[in-house]
C-alpha positions in Angstrom: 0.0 0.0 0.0 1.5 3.7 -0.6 2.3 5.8 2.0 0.9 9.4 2.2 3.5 12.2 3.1 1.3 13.1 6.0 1.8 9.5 7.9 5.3 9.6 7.8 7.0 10.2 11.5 9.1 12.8 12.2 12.7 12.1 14.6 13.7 15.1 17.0 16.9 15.7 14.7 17.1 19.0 13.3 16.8 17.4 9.2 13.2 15.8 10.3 12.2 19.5 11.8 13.0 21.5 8.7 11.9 18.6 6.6 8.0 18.9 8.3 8.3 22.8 8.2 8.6 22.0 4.6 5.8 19.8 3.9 3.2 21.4 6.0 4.1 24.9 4.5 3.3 23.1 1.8 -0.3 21.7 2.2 -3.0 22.8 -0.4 -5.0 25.5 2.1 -8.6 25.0 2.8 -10.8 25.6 -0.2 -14.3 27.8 0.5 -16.3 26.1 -2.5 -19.8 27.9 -1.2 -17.6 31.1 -1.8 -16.3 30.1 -5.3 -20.2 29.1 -6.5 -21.2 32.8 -5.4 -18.5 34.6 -7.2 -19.2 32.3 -10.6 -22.6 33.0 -10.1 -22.2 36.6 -10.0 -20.5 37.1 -13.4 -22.6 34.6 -15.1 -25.9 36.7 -13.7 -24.1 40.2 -14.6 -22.9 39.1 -18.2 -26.9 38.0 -18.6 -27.9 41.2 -17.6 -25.7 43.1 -19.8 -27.0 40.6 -23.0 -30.7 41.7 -21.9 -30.3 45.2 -21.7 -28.2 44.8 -24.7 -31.2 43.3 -26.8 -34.0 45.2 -25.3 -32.1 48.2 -26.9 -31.7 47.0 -30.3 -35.6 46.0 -30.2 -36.4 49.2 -29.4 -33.9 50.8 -31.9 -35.1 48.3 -34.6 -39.1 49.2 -33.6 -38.6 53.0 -33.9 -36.6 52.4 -37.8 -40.0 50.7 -38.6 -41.7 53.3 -37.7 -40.0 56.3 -39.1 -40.0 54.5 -42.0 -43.8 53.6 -42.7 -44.5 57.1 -41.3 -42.1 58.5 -44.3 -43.5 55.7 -46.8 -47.1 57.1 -46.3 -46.2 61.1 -45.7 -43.7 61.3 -49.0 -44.9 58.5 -51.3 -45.1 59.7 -54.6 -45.4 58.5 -58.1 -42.6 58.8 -60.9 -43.7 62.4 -62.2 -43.7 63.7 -58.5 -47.0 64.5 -57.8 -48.4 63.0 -54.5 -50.2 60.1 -54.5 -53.5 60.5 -53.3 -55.2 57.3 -54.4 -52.6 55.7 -52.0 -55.1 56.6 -49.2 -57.6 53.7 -51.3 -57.1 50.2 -49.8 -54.6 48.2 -51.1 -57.1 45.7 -53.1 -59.0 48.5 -55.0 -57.8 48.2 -58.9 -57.1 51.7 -60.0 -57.3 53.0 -63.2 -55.4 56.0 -64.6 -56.1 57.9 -67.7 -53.7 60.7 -69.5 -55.1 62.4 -72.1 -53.2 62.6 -74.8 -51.1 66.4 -76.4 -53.9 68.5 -78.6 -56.9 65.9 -77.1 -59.9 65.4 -75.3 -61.4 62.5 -73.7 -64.8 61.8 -72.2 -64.7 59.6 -68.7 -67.5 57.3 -67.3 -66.5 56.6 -63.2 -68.2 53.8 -61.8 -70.6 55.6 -60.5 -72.1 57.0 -63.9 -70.1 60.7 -63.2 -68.9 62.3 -66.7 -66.1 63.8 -67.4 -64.8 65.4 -70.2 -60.9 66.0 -69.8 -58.6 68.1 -71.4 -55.6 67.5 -73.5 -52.4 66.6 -71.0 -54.9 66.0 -68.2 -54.2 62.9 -66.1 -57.2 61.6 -64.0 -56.3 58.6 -61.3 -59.6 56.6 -60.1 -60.5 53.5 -59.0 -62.0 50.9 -60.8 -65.0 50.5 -58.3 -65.8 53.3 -55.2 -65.7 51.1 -52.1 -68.6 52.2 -49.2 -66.6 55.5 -48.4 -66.1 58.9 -50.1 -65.7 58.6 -53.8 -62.5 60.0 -54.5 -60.7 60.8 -57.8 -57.1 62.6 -58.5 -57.3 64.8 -61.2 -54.0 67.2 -62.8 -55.0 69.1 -65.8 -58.1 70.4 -66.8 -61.6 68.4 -66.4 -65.1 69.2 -66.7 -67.4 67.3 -63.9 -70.8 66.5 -64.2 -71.1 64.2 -60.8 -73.7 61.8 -59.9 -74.9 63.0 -56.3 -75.0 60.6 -53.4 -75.4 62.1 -50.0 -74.1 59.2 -48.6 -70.8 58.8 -50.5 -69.5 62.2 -51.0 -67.9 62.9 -54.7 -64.4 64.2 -53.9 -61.8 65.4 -56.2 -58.2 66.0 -54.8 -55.2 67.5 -57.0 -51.8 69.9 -55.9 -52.7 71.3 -52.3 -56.5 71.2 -52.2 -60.1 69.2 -52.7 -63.3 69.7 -53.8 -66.1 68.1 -52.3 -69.3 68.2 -54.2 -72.8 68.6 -52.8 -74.4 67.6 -55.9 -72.8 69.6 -58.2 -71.3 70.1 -62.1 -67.7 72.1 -62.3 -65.0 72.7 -64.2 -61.6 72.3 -62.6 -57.7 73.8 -63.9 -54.7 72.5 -61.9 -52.4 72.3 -64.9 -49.9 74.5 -63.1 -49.1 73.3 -59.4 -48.9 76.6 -57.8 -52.4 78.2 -59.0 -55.3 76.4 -60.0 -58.8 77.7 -60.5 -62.6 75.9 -60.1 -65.2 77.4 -62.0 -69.1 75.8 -60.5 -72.0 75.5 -63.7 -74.6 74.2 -61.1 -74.9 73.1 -57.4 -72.6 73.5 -54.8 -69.1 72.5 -53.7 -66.7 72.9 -50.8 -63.1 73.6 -51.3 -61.0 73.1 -49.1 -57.0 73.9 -49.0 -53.8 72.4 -47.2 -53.6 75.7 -45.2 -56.9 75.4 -44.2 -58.8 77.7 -46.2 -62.2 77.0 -47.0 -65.1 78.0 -49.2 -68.3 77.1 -50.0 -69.1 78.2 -53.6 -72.2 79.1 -55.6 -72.9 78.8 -59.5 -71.2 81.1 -61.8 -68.7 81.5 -59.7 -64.7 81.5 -60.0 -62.5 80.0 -57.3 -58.6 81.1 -57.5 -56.3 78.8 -55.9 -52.7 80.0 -55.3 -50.0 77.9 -53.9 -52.3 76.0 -52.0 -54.8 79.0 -50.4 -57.8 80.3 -51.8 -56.7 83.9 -53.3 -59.6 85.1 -54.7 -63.7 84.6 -55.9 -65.5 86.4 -58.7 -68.7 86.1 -60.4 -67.7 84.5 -64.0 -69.6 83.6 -67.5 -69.1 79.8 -67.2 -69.4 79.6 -70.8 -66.1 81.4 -71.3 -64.4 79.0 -69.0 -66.3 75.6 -70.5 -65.9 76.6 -74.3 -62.6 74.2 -74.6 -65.2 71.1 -74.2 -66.8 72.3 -77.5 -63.3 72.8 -79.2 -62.4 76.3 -79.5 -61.4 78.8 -76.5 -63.9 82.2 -75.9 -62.2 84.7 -76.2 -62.8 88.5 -74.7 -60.0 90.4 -73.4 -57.6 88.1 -72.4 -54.2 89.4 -73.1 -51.9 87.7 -75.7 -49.7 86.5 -72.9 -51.9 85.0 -71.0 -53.2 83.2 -74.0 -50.1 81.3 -75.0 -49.8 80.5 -71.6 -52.9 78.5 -71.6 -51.8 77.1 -74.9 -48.2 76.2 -73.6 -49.8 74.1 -70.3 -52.6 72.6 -73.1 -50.3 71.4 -75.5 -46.8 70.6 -73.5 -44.7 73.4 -75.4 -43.0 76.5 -74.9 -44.8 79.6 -76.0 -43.7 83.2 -75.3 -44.0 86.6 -76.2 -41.5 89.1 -76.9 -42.0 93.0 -76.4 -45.6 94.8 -75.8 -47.4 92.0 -78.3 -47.9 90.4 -75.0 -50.2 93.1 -74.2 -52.7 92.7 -77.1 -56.2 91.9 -75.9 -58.2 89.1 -78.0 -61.5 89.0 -79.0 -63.4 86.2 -80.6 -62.6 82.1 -80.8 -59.6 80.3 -80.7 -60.0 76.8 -82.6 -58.3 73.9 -80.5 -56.7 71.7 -83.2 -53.8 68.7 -82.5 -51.2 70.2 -84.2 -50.1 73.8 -81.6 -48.4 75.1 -84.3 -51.7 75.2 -86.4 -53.1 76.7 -83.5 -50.9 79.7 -83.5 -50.7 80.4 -86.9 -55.0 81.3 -86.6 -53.9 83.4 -83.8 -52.7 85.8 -87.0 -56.1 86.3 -88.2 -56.5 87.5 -84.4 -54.1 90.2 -84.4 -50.8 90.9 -86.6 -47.9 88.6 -85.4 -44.1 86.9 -86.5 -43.8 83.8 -84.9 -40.5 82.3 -84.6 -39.7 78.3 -84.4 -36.6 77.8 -81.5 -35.2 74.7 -80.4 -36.9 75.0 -76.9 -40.2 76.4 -78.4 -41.4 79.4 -80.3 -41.2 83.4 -79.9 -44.1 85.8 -80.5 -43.4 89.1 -81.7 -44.8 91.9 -83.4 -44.8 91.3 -87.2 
């Protein structure tokens, strides 16, 4: 059997002192396990902790990037030519149906709920392909005449650049070629426009509403007929100046029309005829008053002749 160090007896020489000095100097000393369990304890609990908070933090971090980014998805969507998105507001599973008139055009429109409209050349109209049990809401950028089919209970609404129009059994013309001023012109009934600054109005027939860069700037009393003649083919014409003319005619027909000197200034009496080809179109304008027209790369010059 083998011996342990600790049975072995010790002489009263001085060798076997020094020798058991030695060996019990070198015994292992007690160990506290309880102790050692605590400390390892300790880190393994502090390390969880830190892994927790740790987590929590990226969950929270990860929740708010959701956030921000369906909040931006649904404030800044947009479509490819920029203009906001309206018909995004429509659920998800509504088909909807976009129609862009084409340059030196018009185009009649049936919605699914039997309203007519009659849109200008350029004009794009965004609706869907059946209303849902809500508003009836439409996009429209250009120029349309509406003749709407009333229902109390599912409000006609017609949204473009900044403002709506919400119709109370109504027929109107709308202009929102150019995003920073639009006008709405009301044959019969009555509709509510209302602006992204808050501006509101309630408007009567023959009236003219001016919309400028998203408020409502001014109201007068107008001949509808003036401002409806384009569905018959030819513009009314009775004092409007030569520039503001080609103006109309440059949003109409997609190209650049301007006027150089004080021929701007001429006033126009009489009818315009709308015809496909814009350069047709401003050569009658000589039989209006005496003009040179000059074709540019970028579009043409008016001047006197």
């Amino acid at each position: 059997m083998e011996k342990k160090l600790s049975d072995f007896k010790y002489d009263d020489t001085d060798v076997d002192a020094k020798i058991k000095e030695f060996n019990d100097s070198c015994q292992p000393a007690e160990v506290d396990n309880e102790a050692i369990k605590f400390r390892v304890f300790s880190k393994i609990r502090k390390k969880e902790k830190q892994r927790y908070r740790l987590m929590t933090a990226m969950s929270i971090a990860a929740s708010l990037v959701a956030v921000f980014v369906l909040t931006y998805y649904l404030t800044f969507s947009k479509n490819e030519s920029g203009t906001s998105l309206y018909a995004k507001s429509q659920s998800a599973d509504i088909e909807m149906c976009t129609v862009t008139v084409p340059v030196g055009e018009t185009q009649t429109i049936t919605l699914p709920d039997g309203t007519k409209m009659f849109a200008n050349s350029r004009t794009t109209v965004v609706y869907p392909k059946e209303f849902g049990n809500g508003e009836r809401s439409i996009v429209v950028k250009g120029e349309a005449l509406i003749d709407v089919v009333h229902d109390a209970k599912h409000p006609f609404v017609v949204k473009s650049d900044g403002y709506e129009i919400r119709d109370v059994g109504t027929k109107f013309d709308i202009n929102s070629y150019n995003s920073g001023k639009a006008h709405v012109v009301l044959l019969e009934g009555i509709v509510e426009v209302a602006t992204q600054t808050n501006s509101r109005l309630r408007m009567k027939p023959g009236q003219m509403a001016t919309i400028l860069n998203s408020d409502i700037d001014e109201v007068n009393n107008v001949d509808v007929d003036k401002y409806t003649s384009w569905t018959k083919g030819y513009l009314s014409l009775d004092g409007e100046t030569l520039s503001s003319l080609v103006s109309d005619l440059s949003q109409y027909y997609g190209y650049h029309i301007s006027c150089k000197g004080n021929i701007g200034k001429s006033q126009l009496y009489g009818k315009l005829l709308l015809q496909h080809d814009v350069k047709a179109v401003i050569s009658s304008l000589q039989a209006l008053v005496p003009l040179k027209v000059s074709y540019e790369a970028n579009g043409s010059v008016i001047s006197s002749k």
